[in-house]
C-alpha positions as CSV (number, residue, x, y, z in Angstrom):
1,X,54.3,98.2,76.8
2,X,54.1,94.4,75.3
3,X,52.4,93.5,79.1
4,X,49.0,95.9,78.1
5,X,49.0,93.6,75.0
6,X,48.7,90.8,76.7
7,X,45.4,89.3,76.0
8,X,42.8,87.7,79.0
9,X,39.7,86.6,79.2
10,X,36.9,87.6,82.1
11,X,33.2,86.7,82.5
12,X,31.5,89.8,82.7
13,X,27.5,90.1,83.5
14,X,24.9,92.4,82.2
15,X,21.9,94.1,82.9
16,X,19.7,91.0,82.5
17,X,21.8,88.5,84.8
18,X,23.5,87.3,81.3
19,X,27.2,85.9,81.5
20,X,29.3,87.4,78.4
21,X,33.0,85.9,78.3
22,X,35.2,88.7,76.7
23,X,38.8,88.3,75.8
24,X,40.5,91.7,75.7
25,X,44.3,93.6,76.3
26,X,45.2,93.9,79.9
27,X,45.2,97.7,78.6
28,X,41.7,97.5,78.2
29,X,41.3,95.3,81.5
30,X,43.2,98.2,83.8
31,X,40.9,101.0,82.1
32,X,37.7,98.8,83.1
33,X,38.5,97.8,86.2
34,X,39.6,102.1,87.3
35,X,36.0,102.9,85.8
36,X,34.7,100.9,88.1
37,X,36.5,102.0,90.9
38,X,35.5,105.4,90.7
39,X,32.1,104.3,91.6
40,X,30.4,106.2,88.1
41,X,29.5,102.7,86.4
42,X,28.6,99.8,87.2
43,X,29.9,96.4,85.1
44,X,26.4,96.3,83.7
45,X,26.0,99.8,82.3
46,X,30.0,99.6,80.9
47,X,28.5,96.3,78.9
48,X,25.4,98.3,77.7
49,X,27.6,100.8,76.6
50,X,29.1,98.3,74.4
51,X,25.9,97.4,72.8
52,X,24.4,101.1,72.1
53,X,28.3,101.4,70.1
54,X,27.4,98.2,68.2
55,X,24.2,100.0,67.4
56,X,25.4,102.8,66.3
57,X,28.5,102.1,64.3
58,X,28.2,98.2,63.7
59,X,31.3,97.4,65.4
60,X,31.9,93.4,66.6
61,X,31.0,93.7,70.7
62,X,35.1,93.1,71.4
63,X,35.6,96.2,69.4
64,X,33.2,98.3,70.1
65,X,33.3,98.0,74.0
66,X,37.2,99.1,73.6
67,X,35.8,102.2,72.1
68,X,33.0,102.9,74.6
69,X,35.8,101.8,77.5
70,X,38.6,104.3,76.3
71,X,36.5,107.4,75.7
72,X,34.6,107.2,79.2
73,X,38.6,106.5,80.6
74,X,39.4,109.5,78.6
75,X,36.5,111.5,79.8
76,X,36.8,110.3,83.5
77,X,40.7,110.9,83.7
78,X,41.8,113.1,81.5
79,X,44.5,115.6,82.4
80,X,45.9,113.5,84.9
81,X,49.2,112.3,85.0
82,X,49.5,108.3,84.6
C-alpha cells in the first residue's frame, strides 16, 4: 500500500500544446494511465477535466485533477474486481 504513495512527477500536455509538470501518488499515476488505455480520454481532455474542477470548487490543479481522475476511474471500472 506504501508503493501507491509513492510520489512522481510526469510532463503532461494539454489541449493548447502547453507542457504542465504534475507531481502525483503512483495511485493516481496507475488510475491515469488505465483511463487512457481504454481509449475514452485523451491526456488532453483528463487535464481539462482538471481545470473545469478548479472552476467549480476552487481546488489547487494537483487536487482537483485527483478528484476528476478517481471519479471517471470509478465510473469507468466500477464493479470490477482489482
Amino acid at each position: 500500500m506504501e508503493d501507491w504513495l509513492e510520489q512522481s512527477e510526469r510532463t503532461l500536455i494539454d489541449k493548447h500544446g502547453d507542457a504542465i509538470l504534475l507531481e502525483q501518488s503512483s495511485l493516481f499515476w496507475e488510475q491515469f494511465d488505465e483511463l487512457l488505455e481504454t481509449g475514452q480520454f485523451t491526456e488532453a481532455q483528463l487535464i481539462q477535466f482538471g481545470h473545469d474542477t478548479v472552476a467549480e470548487f476552487q481546488f489547487p490543479f494537483n487536487l482537483a485533477i485527483q478528484d476528476a481522475v478517481g471519479h471517471l476511474y470509478l465510473g469507468c471500472f466500477e464493479g470490477e474486481s482489482p
